[in-house]
Backbone bond lengths (Angstrom), bond angles and torsions (degrees), N, CA, C in turn:
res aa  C-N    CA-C-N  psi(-1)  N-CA   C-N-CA  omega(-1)  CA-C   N-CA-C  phi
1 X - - - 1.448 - - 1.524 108.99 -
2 X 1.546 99.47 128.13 1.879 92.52 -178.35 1.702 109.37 -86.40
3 X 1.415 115.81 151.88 1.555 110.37 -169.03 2.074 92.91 -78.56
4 X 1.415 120.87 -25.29 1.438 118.93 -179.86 1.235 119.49 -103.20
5 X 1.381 131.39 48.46 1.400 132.67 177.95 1.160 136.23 -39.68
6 X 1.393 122.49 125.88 1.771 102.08 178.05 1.299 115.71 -136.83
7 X 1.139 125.44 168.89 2.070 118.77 -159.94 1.588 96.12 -51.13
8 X 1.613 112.38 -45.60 1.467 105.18 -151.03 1.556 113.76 -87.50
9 X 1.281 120.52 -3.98 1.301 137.90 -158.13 1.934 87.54 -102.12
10 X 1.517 98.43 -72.74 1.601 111.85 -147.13 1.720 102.26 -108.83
11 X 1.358 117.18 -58.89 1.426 117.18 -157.77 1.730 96.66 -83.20
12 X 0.880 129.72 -46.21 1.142 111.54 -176.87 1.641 132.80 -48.79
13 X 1.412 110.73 -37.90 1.581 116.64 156.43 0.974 112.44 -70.30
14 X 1.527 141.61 -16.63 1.397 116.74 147.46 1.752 153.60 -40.48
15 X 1.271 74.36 -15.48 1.821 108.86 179.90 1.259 98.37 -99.43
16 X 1.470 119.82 -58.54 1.282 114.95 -138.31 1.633 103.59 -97.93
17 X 1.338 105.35 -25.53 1.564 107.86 163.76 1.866 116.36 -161.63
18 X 0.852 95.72 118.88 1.924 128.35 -137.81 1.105 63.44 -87.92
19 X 2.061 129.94 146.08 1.050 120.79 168.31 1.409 97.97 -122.42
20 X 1.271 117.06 30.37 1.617 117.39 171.69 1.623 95.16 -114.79
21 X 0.880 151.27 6.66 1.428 156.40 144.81 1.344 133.07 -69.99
22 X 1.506 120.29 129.29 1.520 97.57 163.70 1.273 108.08 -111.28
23 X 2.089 107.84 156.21 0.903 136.40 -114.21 1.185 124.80 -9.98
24 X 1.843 93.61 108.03 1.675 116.83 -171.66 1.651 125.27 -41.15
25 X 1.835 100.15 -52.72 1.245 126.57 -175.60 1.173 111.55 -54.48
26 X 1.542 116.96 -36.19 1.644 109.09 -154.18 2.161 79.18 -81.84
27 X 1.502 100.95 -64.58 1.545 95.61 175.88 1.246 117.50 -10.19
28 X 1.209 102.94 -62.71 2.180 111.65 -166.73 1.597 90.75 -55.13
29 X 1.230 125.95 -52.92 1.346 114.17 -139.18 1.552 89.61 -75.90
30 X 1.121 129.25 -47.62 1.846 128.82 163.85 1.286 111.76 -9.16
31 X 1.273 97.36 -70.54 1.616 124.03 -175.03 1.575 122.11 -34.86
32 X 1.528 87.34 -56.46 1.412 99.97 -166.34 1.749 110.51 -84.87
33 X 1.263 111.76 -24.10 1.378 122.59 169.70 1.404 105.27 -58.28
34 X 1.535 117.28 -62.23 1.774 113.37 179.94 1.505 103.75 -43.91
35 X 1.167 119.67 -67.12 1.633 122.36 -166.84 1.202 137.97 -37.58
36 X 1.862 95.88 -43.97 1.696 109.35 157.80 1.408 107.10 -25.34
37 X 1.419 110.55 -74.53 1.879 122.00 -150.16 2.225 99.53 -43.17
38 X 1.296 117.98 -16.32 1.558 119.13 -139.61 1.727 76.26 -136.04
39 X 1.498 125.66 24.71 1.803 119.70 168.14 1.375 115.87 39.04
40 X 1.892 111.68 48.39 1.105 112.09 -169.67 2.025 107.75 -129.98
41 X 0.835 135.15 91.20 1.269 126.56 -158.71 1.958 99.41 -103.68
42 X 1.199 96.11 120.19 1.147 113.94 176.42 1.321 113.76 -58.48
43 X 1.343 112.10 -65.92 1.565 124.20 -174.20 1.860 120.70 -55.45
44 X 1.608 94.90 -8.73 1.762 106.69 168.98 1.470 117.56 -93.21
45 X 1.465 112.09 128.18 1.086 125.59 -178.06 1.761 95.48 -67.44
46 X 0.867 126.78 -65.55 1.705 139.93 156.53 1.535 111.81 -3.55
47 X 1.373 104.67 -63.21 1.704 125.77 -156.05 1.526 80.82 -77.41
48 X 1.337 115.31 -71.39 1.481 106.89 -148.12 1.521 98.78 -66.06
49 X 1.378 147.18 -17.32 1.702 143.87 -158.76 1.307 102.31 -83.98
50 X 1.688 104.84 -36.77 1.469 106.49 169.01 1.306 139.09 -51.97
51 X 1.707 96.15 -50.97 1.580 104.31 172.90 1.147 98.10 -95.75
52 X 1.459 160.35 70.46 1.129 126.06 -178.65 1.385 111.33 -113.94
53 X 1.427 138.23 -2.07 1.244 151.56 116.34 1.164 104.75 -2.31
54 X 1.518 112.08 -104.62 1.281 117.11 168.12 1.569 128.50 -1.60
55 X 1.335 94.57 -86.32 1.480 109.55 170.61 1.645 125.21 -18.81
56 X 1.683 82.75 -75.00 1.574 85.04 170.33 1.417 126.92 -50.18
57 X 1.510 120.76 -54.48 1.629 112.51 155.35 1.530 117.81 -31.26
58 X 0.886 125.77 -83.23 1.269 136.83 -163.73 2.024 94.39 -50.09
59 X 0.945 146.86 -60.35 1.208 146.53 143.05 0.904 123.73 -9.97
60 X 1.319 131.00 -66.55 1.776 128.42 163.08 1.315 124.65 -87.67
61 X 1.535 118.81 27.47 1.332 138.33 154.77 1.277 117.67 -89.41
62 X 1.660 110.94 -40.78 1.465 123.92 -175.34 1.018 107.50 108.55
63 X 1.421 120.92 -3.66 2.235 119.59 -148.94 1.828 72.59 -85.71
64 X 1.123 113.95 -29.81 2.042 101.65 -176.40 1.520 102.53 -113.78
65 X 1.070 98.88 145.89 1.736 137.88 5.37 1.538 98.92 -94.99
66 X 1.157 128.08 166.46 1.423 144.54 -178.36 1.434 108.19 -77.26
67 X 1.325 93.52 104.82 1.475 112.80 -164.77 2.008 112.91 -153.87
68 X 1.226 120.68 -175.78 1.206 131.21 -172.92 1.674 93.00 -158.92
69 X 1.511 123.93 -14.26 1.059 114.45 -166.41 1.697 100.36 -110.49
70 X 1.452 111.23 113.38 1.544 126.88 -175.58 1.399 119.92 -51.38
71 X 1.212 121.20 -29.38 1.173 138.00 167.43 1.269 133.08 -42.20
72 X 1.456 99.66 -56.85 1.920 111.88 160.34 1.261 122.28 -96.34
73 X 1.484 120.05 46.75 1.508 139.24 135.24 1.945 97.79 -53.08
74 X 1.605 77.84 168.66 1.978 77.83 170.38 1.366 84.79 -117.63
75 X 1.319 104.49 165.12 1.450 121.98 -175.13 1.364 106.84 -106.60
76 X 1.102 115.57 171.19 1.465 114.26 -177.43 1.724 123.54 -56.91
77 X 1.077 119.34 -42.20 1.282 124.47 -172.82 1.552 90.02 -81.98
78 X 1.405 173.23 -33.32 0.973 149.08 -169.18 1.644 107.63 -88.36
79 X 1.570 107.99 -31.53 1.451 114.99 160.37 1.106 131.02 -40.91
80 X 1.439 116.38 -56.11 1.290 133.98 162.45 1.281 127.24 -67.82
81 X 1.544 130.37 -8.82 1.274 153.16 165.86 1.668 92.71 -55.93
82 X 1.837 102.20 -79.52 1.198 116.39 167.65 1.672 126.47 -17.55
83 X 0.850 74.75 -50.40 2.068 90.20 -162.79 1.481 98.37 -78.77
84 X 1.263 130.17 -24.94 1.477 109.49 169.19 1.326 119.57 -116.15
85 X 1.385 101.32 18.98 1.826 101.54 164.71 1.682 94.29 -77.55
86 X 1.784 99.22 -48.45 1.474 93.78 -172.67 1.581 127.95 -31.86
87 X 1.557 85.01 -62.26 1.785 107.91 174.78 1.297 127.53 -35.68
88 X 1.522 113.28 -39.04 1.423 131.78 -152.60 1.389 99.78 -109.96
89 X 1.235 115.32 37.92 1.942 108.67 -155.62 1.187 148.11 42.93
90 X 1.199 99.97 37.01 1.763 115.07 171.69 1.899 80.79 22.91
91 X 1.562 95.77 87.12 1.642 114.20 154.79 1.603 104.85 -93.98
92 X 1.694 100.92 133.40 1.468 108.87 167.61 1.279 116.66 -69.26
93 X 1.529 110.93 -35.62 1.175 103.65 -161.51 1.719 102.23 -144.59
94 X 1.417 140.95 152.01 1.309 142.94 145.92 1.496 108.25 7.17
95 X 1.096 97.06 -66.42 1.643 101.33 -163.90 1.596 136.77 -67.86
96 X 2.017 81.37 -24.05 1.704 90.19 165.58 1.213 113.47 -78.20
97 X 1.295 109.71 136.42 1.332 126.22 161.62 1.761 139.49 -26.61
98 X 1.638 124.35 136.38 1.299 92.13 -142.59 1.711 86.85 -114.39
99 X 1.169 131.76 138.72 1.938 142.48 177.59 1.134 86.46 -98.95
100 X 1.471 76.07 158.30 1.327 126.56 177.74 1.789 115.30 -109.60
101 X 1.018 100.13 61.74 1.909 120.27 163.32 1.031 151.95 -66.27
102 X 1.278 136.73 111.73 1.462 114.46 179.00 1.482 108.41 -135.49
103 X 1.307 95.69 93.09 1.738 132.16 -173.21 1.626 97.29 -96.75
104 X 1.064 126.28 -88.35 1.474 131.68 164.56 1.741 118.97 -70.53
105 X 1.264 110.97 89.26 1.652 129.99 172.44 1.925 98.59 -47.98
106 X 1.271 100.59 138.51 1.616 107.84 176.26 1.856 97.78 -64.66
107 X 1.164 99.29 122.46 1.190 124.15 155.73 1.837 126.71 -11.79
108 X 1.581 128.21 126.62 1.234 98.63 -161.31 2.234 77.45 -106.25
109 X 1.423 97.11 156.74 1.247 90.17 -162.05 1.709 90.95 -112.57
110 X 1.032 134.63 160.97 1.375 139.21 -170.14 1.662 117.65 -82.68
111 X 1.379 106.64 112.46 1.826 113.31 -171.48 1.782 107.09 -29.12
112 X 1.147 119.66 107.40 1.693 112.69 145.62 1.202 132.40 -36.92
113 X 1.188 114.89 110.77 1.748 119.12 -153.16 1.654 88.62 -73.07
114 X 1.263 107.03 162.43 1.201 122.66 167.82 1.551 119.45 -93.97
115 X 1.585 120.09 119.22 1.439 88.26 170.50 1.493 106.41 -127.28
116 X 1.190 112.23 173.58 1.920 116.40 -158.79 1.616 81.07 -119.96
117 X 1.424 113.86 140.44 1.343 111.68 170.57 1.451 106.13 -98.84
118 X 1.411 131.82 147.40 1.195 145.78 144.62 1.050 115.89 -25.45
């Protein structure tokens, strides 16, 4: 995971080929077919910067991508990929400049239960 992500480098193959999936491509193309119906185009640097709030919610909810198959959840490290391109100004590219944001708050992660052994 790079700590400076940018659509054209990192987030964009996240969409377009999920590398926690097998065969990525056919996945993406799933993906991007559901999204149409909801004026959401994956493959736009544009589309996705807009919603990308959203996204990310809906992403670490599970409700995305529209699926039954557990597998093409995102996992944490591509989540978090996500979450600080957001932060950092969803840069297209290297060269844009990188902010200092806090659009998407780090994640609150669920208490580790305690257990007492017998």
């Amino acid at each position: 995971m790079t700590q400076q992500p940018t659509w054209d480098d990192s987030i964009e193959a996240l969409f377009s080929k999920p590398y926690w999936v097998d065969k990525p491509e056919k996945v993406a193309s799933g993906w991007h077919a559901c999204m149409v119906g909801y004026d959401l185009d994956l493959t736009s640097y544009d589309s996705v910067k807009k919603s990308q709030v959203s996204i990310y919610d809906h992403l670490r909810s599970r409700s995305m991508p529209l699926t039954n198959d557990k597998s093409q959840f995102w996992p944490k490290e591509a989540l978090e990929s996500f979450r600080l391109w957001v932060n950092q100004g969803s840069r297209k590219s290297a060269s844009d400049k990188v902010e200092d944001l806090d659009i998407i708050p780090l994640p609150d992660e669920p208490a580790i239960e305690s257990r007492i052994r017998k």
